[in-house]
C-alpha positions, 0 to 999 in steps of 0.5 A, spaced: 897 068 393 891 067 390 884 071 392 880 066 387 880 059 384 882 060 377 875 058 373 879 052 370 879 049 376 873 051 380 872 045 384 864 043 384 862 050 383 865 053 387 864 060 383 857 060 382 855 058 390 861 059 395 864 065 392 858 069 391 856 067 398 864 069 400 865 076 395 860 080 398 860 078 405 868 080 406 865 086 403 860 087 408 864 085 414 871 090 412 864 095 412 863 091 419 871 093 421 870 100 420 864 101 424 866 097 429 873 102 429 870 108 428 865 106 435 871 104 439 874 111 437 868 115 438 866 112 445 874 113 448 872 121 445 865 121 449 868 118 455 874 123 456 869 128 454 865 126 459 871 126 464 873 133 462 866 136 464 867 134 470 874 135 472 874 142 469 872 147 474 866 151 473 864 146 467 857 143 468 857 135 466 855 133 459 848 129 460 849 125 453 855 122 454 853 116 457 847 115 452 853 116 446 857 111 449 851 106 449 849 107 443 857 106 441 857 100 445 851 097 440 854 098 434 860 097 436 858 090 439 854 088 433 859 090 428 864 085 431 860 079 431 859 077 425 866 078 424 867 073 429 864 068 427 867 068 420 874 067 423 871 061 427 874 065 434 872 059 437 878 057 441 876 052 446 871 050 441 876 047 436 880 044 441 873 040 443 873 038 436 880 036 435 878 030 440 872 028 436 876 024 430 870 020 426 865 024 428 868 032 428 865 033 421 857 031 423 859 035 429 861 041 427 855 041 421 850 039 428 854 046 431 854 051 424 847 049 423 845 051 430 849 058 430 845 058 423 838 057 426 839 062 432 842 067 428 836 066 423 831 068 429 835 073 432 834 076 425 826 075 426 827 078 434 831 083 431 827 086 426 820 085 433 825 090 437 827 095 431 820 096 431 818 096 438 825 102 438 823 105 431 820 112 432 822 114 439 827 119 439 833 119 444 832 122 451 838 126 451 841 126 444 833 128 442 835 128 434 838 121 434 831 116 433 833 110 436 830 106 430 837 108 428 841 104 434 836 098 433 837 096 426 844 095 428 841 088 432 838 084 425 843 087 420 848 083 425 845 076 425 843 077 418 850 077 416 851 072 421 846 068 417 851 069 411 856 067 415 854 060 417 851 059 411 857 060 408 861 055 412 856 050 411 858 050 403 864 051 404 865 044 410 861 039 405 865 042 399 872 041 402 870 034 405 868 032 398 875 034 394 878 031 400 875 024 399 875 024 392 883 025 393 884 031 388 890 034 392 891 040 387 883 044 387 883 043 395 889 046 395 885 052 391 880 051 395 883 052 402 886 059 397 878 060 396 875 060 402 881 062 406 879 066 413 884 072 411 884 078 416 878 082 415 
């Protein structure tokens, strides 16, 4: 199967406007799976780390471990939506969506361009939060400047952002190749756009 609509057959400049939305996004998000793996791995350590001190005789409980495991949680958490949104996990949603017939194109634009704002001022609120964090360190793992933690909140919704922008083009292009009836470039389109396994 083809990864990119051959050059010759870019349907309404596909290339030039989705692809450069949808390359470095998938990039960003297989980043995005790797932290969030890489999280889920270190919470599991730190919570049987946290359960071997105090099972183990003469052991005095580690007080890190419960501030390590919510800093994990956060990145892991964050990590995981954008990549989310991008697969469209949105089960009951789309099972909404199949009863609307004429209107479900104007009423997934109305949904895609809400999520869009919301991630937009989840960016700006992220950024205020990251501000107010940065610079205060840790309480017990006094190394760890929580600035570090918080960036993870508007890089999330920034790639979210990107996300529903995406979608957006990607929506109003297939609905054009559909009404203009050119079977064959939507086919490579849907081949473009295509919402693989990150």
């Amino acid at each position: 199967m083809k990864s990119e609509i051959p050059s010759s057959e870019a349907p309404l400049g596909v290339p030039t406007v989705l692809q450069l939305l949808n390359t470095p996004l998938r990039a960003a998000l297989r980043a995005c799976k790797w932290i969030a793996l890489i999280s889920t791995t270190l919470m599991c350590l730190v919570a049987t780390t946290q359960v071997l001190s105090r099972v183990i005789p003469g052991m005095d409980p580690f007080s890190w471990t419960e501030e390590a495991s919510i800093f994990l949680m956060v990145y892991m958490t964050f990590a995981v939506l954008p990549i989310a949104s991008y697969r469209n996990l949105h089960t009951i949603l789309d099972m909404f969506l199949e009863r609307m017939g004429a209107f479900k194109f104007p009423i997934q634009v109305f949904i895609n361009l809400c999520c869009l704002t919301t991630s937009v001022a989840g960016v700006y609120y992220g950024v205020i939060f990251y501000n107010a964090g940065a610079g205060t360190m840790a309480t017990t793992l006094t190394w760890i400047d929580r600035g570090w933690v918080y960036v993870s909140i508007p890089i999330s919704f920034f790639l979210m952002s990107w996300v529903y922008l995406h979608h957006l083009f990607a929506m109003f292009l297939r609905r054009n190749l559909d009404q203009n009836g050119q079977a064959a470039r939507l086919e490579n389109f849907d081949v473009a756009i295509h919402i693989e396994h990150i």
